[in-house]
C-alpha positions in Angstrom: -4.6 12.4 16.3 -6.2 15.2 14.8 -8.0 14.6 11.4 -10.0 16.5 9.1 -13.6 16.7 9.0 -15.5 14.6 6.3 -15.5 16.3 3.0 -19.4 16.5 2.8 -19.7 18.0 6.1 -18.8 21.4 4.2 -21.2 20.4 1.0 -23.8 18.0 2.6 -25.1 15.2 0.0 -29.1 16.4 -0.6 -31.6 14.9 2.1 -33.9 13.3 -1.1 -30.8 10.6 -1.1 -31.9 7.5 1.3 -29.3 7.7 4.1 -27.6 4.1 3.1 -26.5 5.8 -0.3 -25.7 8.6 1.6 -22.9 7.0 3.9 -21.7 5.2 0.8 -21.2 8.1 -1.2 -20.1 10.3 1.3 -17.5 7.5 2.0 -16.5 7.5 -1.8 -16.0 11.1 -1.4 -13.9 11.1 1.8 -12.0 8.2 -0.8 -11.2 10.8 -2.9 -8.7 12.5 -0.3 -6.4 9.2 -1.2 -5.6 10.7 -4.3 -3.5 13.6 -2.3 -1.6 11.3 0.2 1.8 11.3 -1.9 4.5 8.3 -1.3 8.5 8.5 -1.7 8.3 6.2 -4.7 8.8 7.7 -8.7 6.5 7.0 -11.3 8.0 5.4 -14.3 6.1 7.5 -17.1 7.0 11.3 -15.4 9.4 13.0 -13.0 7.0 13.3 -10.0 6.2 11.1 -7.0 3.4 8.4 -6.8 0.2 9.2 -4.9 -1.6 6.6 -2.9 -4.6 6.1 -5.7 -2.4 5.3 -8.1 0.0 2.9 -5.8 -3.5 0.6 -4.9 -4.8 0.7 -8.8 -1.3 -0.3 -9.9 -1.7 -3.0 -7.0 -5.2 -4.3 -8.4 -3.8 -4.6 -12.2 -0.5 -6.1 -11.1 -2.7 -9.0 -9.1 -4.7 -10.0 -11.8 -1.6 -10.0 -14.3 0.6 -11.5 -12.0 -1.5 -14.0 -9.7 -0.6 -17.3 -11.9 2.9 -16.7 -10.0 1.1 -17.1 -6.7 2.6 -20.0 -5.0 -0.4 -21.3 -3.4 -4.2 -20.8 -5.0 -5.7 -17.6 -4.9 -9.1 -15.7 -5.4 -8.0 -13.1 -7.6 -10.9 -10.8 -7.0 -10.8 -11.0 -3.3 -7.2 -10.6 -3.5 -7.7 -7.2 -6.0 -10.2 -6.2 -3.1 -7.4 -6.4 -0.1 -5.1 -4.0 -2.3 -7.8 -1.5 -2.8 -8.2 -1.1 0.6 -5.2 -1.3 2.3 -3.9 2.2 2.0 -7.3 3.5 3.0 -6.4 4.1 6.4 -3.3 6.6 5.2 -6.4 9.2 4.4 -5.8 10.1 8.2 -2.2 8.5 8.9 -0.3 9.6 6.1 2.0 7.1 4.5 4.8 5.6 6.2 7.4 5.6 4.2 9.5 2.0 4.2 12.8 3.1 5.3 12.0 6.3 7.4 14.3 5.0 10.6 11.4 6.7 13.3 8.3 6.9 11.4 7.6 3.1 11.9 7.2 3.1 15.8 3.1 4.2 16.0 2.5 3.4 12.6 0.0 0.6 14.0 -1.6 2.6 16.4 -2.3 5.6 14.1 -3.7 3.0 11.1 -5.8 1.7 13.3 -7.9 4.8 14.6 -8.2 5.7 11.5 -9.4 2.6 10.3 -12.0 3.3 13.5 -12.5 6.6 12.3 -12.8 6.3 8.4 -15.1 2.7 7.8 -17.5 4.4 10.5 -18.6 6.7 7.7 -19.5 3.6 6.2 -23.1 1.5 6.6 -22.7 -1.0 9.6 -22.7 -3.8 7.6 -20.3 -2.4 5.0 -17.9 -0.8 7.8 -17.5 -4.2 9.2 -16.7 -5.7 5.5 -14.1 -3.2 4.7 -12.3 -3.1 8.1 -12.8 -7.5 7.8 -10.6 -6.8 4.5 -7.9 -4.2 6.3 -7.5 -6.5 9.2 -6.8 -9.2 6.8 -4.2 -7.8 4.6 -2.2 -6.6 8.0 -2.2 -10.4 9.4 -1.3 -11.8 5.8 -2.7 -15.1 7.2 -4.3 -15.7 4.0 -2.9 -16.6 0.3 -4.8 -14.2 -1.0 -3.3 -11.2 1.8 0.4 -12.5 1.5 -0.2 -12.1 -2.1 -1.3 -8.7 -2.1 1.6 -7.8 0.5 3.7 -9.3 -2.2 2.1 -6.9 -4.5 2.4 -4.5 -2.4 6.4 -4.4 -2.0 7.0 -5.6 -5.7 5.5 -2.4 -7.0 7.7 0.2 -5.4 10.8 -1.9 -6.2 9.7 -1.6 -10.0 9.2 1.7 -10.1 12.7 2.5 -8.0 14.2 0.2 -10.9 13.2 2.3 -13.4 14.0 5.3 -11.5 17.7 4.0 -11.4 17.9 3.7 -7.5 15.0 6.1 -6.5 14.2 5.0 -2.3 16.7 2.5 -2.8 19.5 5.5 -2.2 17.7 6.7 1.2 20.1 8.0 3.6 21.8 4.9 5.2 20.1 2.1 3.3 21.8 -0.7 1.7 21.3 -3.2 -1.0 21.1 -5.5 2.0 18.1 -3.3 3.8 16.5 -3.3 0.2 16.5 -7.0 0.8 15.2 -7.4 4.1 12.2 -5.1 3.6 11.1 -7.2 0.6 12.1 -10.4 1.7 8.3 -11.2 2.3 7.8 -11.1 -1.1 9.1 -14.6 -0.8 5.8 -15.7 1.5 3.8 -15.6 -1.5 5.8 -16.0 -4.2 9.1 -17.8 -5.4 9.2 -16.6 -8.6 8.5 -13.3 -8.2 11.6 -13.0 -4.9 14.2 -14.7 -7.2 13.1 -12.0 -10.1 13.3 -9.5 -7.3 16.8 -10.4 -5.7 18.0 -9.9 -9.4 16.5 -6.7 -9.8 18.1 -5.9 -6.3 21.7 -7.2 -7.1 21.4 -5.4 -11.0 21.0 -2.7 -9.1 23.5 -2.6 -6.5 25.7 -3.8 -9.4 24.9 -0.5 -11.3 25.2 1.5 -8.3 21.6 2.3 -8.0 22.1 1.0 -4.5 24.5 1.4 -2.1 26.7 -2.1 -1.4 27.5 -3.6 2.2 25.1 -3.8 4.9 23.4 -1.3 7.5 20.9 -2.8 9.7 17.0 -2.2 8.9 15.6 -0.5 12.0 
């Protein structure tokens, strides 16, 4: 996989900076390179796509406004943390978009070198702490990370409601694929997966989705 060099590397941070604050800012700057990683989903407000920076700060906000629907206890600032860094890696991956029928296949294996790649810029200690919080979120053996997986498939499906279908009309998918991918919405949540079936069936109902049943690959 080949990735871009580190954004200070052309406009090195002055050597008067200790070298801890260094890595952490430098890693802040290489951050900023989330804000140009677009995803397939509409924004509500204007006709243009999402970009990852905005999908994880819409994540934080929707935690702390939605975690009292959280069927188990959670820590909600621990949980804000796991959504702020769980599109990190996509800096060097890209974003995989949800119903792309290939795309899926190495999407593991390219998240995870550039997991490697990315917290490295990173303190030790830090690096550790940050990759701790990725690896969490992608196990969702925690409240708190099958919370913010939650979050993280309620938010598109918002956004495609108010688009009036948006990703929901891919090529091939169904009302019944729409479903299936956000059926683990459910792990976390009750209330929230019986609000979001009837967003789902509204929708298929308005024709914002397409009826009948293709299966998810």
């Amino acid at each position: 996989m080949n990735h871009p060099r580190p954004l200070t590397d052309d406009n090195p941070l002055p050597d008067a900076i200790g070298a801890r604050l260094r890595s952490q800012l430098g890693f802040l700057i290489e951050a900023d390179r989330l804000k140009t990683i677009l995803r397939q989903s509409p924004l509500a407000a204007t006709d243009r796509r999402e970009n990852d920076a905005e999908h994880s700060w819409h994540l934080a906000m929707m935690v702390v406004v939605l975690a009292e629907h959280a069927d188990e206890p959670i820590d909600v600032g621990h949980t804000v943390k796991l959504v702020l860094v769980h599109d990190l890696v996509e800096i060097y991956a890209g974003d995989t978009p949800i119903y792309h029928p290939t795309m899926g296949a190495d999407q593991a294996e390219r998240e995870a070198a550039a997991a490697d790649r990315l917290f490295a810029l990173l303190p030790a200690d830090q690096a550790r702490e940050i990759r701790a919080l990725w690896d969490e979120f992608e196990a969702r053996e925690t409240a708190e990370a099958r919370f913010a997986k939650a979050m993280d498939r309620l938010q598109p499906q918002l956004l495609n409601w108010m688009a009036r279908g948006g990703t929901w009309l891919s090529p091939g998918i169904t009302a019944d694929d729409v479903r299936a991918r956000k059926a683990v919405i459910g792990d976390a949540s009750a209330h929230l997966w019986d609000a979001s079936k009837h967003l789902i069936a509204e929708g298929e109902r308005r024709g914002w989705a397409r009826p009948g049943h293709t299966p998810v690959q």
